[in-house]
C-alpha positions as CSV (number, residue, x, y, z in Angstrom):
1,X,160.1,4.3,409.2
2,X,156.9,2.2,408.8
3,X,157.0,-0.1,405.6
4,X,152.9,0.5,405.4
5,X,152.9,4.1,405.8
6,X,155.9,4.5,402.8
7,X,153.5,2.2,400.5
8,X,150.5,4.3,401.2
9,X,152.6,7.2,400.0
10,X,153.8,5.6,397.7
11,X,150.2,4.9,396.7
12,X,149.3,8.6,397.1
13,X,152.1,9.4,394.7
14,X,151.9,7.3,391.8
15,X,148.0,8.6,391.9
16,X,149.5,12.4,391.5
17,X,151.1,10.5,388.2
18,X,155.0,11.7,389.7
19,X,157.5,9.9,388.0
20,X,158.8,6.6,388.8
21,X,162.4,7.6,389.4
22,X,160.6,10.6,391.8
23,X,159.1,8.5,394.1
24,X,161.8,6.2,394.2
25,X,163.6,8.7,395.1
26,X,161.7,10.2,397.8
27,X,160.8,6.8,399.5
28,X,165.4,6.3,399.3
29,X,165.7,10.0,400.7
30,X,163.3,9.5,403.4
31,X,164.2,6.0,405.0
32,X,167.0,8.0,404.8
33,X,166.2,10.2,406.7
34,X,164.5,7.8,409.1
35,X,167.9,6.6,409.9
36,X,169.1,10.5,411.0
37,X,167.5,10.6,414.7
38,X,169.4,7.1,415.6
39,X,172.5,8.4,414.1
40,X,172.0,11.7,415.6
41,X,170.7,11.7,419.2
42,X,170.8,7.7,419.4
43,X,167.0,7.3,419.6
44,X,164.8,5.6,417.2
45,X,162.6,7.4,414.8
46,X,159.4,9.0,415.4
47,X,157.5,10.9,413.0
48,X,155.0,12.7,415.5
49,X,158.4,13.7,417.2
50,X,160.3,15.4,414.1
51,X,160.7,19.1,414.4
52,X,161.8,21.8,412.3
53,X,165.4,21.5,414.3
54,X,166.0,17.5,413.6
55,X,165.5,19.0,409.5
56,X,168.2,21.7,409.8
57,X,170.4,19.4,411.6
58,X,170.0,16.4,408.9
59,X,170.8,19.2,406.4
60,X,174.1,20.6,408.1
61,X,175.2,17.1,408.6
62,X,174.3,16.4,405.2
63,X,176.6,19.2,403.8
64,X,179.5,19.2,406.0
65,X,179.6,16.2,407.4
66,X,179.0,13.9,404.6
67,X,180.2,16.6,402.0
68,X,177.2,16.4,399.4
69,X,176.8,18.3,396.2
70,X,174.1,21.3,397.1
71,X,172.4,19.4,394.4
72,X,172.0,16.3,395.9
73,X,171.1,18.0,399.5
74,X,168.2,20.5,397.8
75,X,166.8,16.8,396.1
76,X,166.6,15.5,399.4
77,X,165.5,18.3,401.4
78,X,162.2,18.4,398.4
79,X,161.5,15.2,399.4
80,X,161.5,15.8,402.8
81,X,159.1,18.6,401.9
82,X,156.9,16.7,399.7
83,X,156.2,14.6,403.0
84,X,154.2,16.9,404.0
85,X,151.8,14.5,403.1
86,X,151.5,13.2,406.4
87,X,150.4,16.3,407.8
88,X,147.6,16.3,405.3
89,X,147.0,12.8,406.7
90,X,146.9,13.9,410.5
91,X,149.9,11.9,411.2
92,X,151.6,14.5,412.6
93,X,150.1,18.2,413.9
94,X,152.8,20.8,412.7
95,X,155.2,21.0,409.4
96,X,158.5,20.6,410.7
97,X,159.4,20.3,406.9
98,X,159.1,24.4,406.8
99,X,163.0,24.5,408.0
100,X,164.3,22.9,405.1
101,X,165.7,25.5,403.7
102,X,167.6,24.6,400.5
103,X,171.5,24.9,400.2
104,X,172.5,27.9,397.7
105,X,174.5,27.5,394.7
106,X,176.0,30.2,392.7
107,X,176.4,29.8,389.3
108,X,180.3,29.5,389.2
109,X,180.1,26.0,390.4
110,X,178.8,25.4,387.4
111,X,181.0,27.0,385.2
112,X,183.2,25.4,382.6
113,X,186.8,25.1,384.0
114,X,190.1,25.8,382.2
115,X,192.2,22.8,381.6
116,X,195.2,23.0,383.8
117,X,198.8,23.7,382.4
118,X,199.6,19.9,382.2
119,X,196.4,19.1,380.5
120,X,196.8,21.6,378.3
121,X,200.4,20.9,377.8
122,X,199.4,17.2,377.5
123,X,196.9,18.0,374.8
124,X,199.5,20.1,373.3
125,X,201.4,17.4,372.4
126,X,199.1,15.0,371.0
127,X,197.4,17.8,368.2
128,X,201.6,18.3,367.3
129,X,201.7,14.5,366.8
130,X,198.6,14.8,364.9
131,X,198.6,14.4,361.2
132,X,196.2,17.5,361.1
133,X,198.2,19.6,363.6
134,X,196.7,22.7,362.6
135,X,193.2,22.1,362.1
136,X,193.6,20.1,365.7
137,X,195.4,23.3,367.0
138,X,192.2,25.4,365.6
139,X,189.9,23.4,367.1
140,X,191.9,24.1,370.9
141,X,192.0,27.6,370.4
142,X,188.2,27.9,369.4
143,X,186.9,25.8,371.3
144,X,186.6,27.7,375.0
145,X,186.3,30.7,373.0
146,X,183.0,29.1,372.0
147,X,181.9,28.4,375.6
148,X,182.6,24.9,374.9
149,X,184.3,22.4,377.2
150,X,185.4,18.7,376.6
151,X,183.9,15.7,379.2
152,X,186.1,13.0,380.4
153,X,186.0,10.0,377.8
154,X,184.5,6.9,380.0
């Protein structure tokens, strides 16, 4: 993708005040992007040539192929949208940006999981070693009964 055109939206975007880490992150996502038709088809990119199907295919690549969070796809399928800047700039004639359809999520992926029987077993173990087994014991019990759930230490 042309260095001059990503600085003049670049430009564009830090005049809308966006976030520093957003337009980072749409300039990443779409040399990105860029990259997709060589990959793809083995020809070099072209904006005025991007249709609605090269976005569709970028996306199905981007899930199965690559195996990316629905997350991470819908993040860069927004900034592919948000290029719709170049339309607005005559650089190319129709939106091939309207077939990036995000990737659903359900809210289960999301959900706290229960620890396994050797992590429970595991932590088990540890609160009867404890000098405050019970209180420790309590604190197990209660907490996924609260809706809480405990993050991997670093």
């Amino acid at each position: 993708m042309d260095e001059n055109l990503l600085a003049q939206y670049e430009n564009d975007l830090a005049c809308q005040d966006r976030a520093h880490g957003t337009i980072h992150s749409y300039l990443a996502d779409l040399r990105l992007f860029a990259q997709w038709p060589e990959q793809s088809v083995g020809e070099p990119f072209d904006l005025a040539k991007v249709v609605s199907l090269d976005i569709r295919s970028y996306r199905g690549h981007l899930l199965t192929v690559k195996g990316l969070t629905p997350a991470t796809i819908n993040r860069r399928l927004q900034s592919l949208r948000a290029f719709r800047w170049a339309r607005g700039r005559k650089l190319i004639r129709d939106d091939p940006f309207v077939g990036a359809d995000s990737v659903t999520t359900t809210r289960r992926q999301f959900a706290p999981q229960a620890l396994d029987e050797k992590q429970l077993i595991r932590a088990l173990r540890v609160i009867q070693q404890s000098r405050y087994a019970a209180r420790d014991y309590a604190i197990l019990q209660a907490t996924p009964q609260a809706g809480l759930r405990a993050t991997k230490s670093p």
